[in-house]
N, C-alpha and C positions, 0 to 999 in steps of 0.2 A: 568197232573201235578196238586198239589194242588195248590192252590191260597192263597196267602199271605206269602207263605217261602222264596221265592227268595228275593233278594235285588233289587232294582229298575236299573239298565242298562241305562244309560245315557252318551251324549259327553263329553269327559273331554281332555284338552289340557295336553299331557307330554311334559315339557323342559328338555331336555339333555345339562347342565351345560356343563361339558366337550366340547361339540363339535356346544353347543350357534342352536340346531337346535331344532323341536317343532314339535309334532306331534297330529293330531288331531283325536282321533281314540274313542271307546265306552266303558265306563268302570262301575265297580259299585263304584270304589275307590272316597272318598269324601275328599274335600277341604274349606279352607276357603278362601283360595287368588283366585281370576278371573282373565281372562285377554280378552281384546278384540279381537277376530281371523278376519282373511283380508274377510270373509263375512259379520262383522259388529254387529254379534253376541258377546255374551259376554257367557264366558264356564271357566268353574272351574281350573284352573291350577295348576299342582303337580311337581315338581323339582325333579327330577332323576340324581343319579348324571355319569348313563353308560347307554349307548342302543347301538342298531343297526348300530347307526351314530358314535357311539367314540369307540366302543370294537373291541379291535387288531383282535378276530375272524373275523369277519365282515368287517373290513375295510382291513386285510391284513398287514398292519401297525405291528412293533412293539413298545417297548416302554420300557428304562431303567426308573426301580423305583429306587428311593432312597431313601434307607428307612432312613437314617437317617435325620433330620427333619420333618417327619410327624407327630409328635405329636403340635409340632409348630404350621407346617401349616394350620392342622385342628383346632386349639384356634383360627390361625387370621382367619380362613373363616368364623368359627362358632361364635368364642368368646367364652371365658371360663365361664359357669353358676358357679355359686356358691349358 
């Protein structure tokens, strides 16, 4: 392989919003927020907002959407930019 092409490979913490659960696996994806993981370490955390832990494949689970409101509810989570 050449040297210098690839991106750097580092721990990074994923939260799965939907299901409030966290995983800590290796990523090249970069961050600005951290958080401190239960080894005392501090690693980069990214907000996801489905994985493994909340997608109806995976979990088995279904789930009625409604679509109406979701323009709403995505301003209150996010807030509306202007």
């Amino acid at each position: 392989m050449r040297s210098g092409i690839h991106p750097v490979s580092r721990p990074v913490v994923f939260r799965d919003r939907a299901a409030d659960t966290e995983f800590l696996t290796t990523s090249t994806a970069r961050s600005a927020r951290t958080i401190e993981w239960a080894d005392g370490n501090t690693y980069p955390l990214i907000d996801v907002e489905i994985s493994s832990a909340s997608h109806p494949f995976y979990t088995g689970n279904t789930r009625v959407v409604d679509t109406a409101g979701r323009v709403e509810r995505f301003e209150r989570r996010y807030g509306r930019q202007s």
